[in-house]
N, C-alpha and C positions, 0 to 999 in steps of 0.2 A: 449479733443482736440487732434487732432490727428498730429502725428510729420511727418515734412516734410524730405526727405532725399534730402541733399546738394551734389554738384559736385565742387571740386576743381579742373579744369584745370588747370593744372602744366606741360602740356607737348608742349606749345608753351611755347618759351627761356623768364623765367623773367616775363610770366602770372603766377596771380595765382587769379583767380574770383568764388567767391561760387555763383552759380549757383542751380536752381530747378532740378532733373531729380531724374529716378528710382523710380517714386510711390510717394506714401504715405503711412504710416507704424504706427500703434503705441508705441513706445517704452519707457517704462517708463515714459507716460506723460511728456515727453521731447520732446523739437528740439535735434533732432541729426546730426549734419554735418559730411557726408562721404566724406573723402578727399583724393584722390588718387594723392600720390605725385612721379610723372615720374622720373625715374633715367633713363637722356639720353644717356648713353653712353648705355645701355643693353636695355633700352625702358619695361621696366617692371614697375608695377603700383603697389604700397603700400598701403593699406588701414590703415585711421589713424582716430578713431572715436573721437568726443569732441562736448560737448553740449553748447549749445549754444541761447541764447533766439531770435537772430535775425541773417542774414547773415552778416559775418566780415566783417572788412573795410581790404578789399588789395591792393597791390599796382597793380594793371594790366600790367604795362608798368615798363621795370625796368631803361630805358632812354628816353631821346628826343632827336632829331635832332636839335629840336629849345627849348630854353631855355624858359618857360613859367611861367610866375610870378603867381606862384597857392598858395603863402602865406597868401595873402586876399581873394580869392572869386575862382571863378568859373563859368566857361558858361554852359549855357542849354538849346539845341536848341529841339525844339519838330517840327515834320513834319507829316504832314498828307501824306499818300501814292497819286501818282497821278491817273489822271483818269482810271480809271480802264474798261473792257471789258462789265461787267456788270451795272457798271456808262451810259455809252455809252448806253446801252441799259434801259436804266432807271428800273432794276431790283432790288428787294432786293436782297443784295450780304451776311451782315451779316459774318459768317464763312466760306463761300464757297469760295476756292481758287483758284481768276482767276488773268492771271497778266494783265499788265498794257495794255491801249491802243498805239496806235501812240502818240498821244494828250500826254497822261500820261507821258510816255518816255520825252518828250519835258519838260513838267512841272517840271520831277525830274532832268531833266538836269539844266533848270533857274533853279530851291533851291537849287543846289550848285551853283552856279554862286553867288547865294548871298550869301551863308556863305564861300565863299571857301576862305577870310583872319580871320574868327572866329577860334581859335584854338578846336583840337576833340583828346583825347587820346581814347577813347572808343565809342562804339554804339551799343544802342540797338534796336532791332526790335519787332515786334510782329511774328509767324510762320505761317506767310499770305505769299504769295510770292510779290504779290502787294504791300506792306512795305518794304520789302527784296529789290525788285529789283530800288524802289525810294531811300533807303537808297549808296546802290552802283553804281547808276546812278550820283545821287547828288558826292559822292566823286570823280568822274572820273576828277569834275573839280576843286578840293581843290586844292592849288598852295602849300602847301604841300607834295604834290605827295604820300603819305603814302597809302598803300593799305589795305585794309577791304580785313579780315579772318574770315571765319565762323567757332566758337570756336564749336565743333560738340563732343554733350555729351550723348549720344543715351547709348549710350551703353560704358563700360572700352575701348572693343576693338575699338569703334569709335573714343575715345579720345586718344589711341595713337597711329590707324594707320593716324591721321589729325597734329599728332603735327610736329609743326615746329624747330627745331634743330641748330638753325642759329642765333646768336646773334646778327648779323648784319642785316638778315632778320628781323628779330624780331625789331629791331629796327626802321622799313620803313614799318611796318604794323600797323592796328589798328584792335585792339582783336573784334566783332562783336556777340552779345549775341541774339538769337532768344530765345523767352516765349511765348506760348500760352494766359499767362495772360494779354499780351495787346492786343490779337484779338479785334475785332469788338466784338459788342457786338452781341448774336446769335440770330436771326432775328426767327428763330423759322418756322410752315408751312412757313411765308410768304417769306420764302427764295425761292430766282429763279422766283417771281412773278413778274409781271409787276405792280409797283405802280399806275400807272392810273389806269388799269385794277381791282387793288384791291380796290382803293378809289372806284369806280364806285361797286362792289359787296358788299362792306362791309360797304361802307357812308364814304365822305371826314371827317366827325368830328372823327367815330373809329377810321380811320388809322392816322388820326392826331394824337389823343389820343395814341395810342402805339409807335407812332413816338417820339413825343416830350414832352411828360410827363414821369415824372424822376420814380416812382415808378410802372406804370403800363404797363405787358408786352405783346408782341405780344402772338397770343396761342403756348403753346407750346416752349416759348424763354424765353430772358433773356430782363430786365427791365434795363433803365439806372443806377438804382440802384443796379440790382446786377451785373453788369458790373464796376460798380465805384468800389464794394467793392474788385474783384481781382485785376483791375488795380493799385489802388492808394494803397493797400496791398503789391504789389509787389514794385512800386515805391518806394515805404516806408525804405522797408527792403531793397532792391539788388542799387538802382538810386541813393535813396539821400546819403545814407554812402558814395559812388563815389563823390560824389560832394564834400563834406563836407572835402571828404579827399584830399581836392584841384583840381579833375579829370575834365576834358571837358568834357562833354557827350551831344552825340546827341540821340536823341529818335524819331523812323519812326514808325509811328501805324497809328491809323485811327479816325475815326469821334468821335465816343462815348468813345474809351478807353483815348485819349485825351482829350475830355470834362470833360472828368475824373479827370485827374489829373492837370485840368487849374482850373477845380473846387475847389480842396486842395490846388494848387498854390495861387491863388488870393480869398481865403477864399468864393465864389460865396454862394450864397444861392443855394436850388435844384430848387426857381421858375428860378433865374437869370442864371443859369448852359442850361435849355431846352430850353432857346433864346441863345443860343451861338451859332454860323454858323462859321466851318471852312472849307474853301475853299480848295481844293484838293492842292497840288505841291506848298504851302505859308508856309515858315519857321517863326514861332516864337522866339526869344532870351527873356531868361531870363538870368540875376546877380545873382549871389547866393554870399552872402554874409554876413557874422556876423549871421549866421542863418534862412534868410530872402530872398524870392527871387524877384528881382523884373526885372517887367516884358519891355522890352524895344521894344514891337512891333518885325513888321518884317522887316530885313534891305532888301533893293530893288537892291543892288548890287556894284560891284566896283566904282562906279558914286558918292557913296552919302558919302561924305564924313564923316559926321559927324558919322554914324553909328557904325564905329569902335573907336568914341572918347567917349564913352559911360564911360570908363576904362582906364587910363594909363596902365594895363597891354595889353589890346586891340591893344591899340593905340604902344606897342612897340613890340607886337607881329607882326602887322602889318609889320614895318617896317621891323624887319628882316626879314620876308618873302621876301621883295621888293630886301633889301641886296642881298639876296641869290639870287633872281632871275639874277639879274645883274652880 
């Protein structure tokens, strides 16, 4: 098994999120977690080694501005990216990173609209730009006001020429995690093709066949299956510890890496998983709670009231949002 190297982000004030980067390594048949802990007064980076069988539970945020009752449960908003350029053009897009259309933009503007009294300490994306930019579209309109940072781990130097040194900043942002492991899943040749055009070369039953059957893949790509086994992997190890450690989190990816992990969410079969249709810019809410998540549809926006009576912690999170506004 080959071990993965961890990134601790330590140099935004009061983060500290293990993180995928730097390769893959084998070292003693071990996970190794590399953990560079920022001293900010001098900004220099410590390397601190420790094994470890899966990434730690930390705390990301070290306050809130709004007091949020994370002793019972926790939310989990999952979003699909909105329409995208190559959507628009009914292309296989797969991995290839194109941003959002006009349409798209609008889509990820309504998904915050309707989560924007859900409470969010953290977010992850996938390293699509078209998740990226429906993730921080969707917060422009949270009524929390709290700004998305991209925690940028590329490299030591990348992590602390990005960090932020501001206790009070730090407190009015929210930490923002891009992974490859929740791309699309890789569409393979049939990338940058016209879907018509490929039904009509190849017979509507193949490309149905590599569209929506769970095990078999396009030539040359990747199957809903082995698409599931990074995303809901990743999920596993980095998402649900967030949660579990009382954390909001919202998660922006896309058609299949989300099929994904609504498939280990609500236990689905792989036949009942390749009839699931999720619509571009539609936020789902899940409760995470006592270990168990359950799933509450999508809320339609400030109108519906019930939505955020889902939880007395909802429903008083709510409110002091409303307070504060006033």
């Amino acid at each position: 098994m080959a071990a993965t190297f961890f990134h601790q982000t330590a140099g935004l004030h009061g983060w500290a999120i293990d993180v995928p980067t730097f390769g893959f390594s084998r070292v003693f048949g071990k996970l190794i977690s590399t953990r560079f802990i920022c001293n900010a007064t001098h900004h220099k980076l410590y390397p601190v080694l420790a094994s470890v069988s899966r990434a730690s539970v930390v705390d990301p945020i070290s306050a809130h501005s709004i007091s949020h009752d994370s002793s019972n449960e926790s939310t989990l908003i999952l979003i699909r990216h909105g329409e995208s350029m190559w959507n628009e053009k009914n292309l296989f897009t797969g991995c290839c990173d194109v941003p959002l259309t006009r349409r798209g933009v609008e889509e990820a503007i309504e998904a915050g609209k309707r989560i924007s009294y859900i409470p969010i300490d953290l977010i992850f994306t996938s390293g699509l730009i078209r998740a990226q930019m429906t993730a921080m579209l969707a917060m422009t309109q949270h009524l929390e006001k709290k700004v998305p940072v991209i925690i940028h781990n590329e490299s030591e130097q990348a992590t602390t020429w990005s960090g932020v040194y501001s206790e009070k900043t730090t407190k009015q942002s929210i930490p923002v995690i891009t992974t490859w492991q929740l791309n699309e899943r890789m569409y393979g040749d049939l990338q940058g093709h016209n879907k018509k055009e490929t039904a009509e070369k190849y017979g509507k039953d193949q490309v149905h066949e590599w569209r929506r059957s769970f095990d078999v893949s396009p030539p040359n790509g990747e199957s809903l299956e082995m698409c599931s086994r990074r995303a809901v992997a990743y999920f596993k190890d980095f998402i649900e510890p967030q949660l579990k450690s009382g954390k909001h989190v919202m998660v922006a990816a896309h058609a299949n890496s989300l099929r994904s992990i609504i498939m280990y969410l609500d236990g689905l079969t792989s036949q009942e998983v390749t009839s699931l249709e999720l619509s571009t810019g539609i936020p789902l809410l899940y409760i995470y709670k006592e270990g168990k998540f359950n799933s509450r549809g999508s809320p339609v926006g400030l109108t519906e009231a019930g939505v955020y009576a889902y939880t007395q912690s909802l429903a008083v999170y709510r409110q002091q949002l409303d307070d504060m506004s006033h």
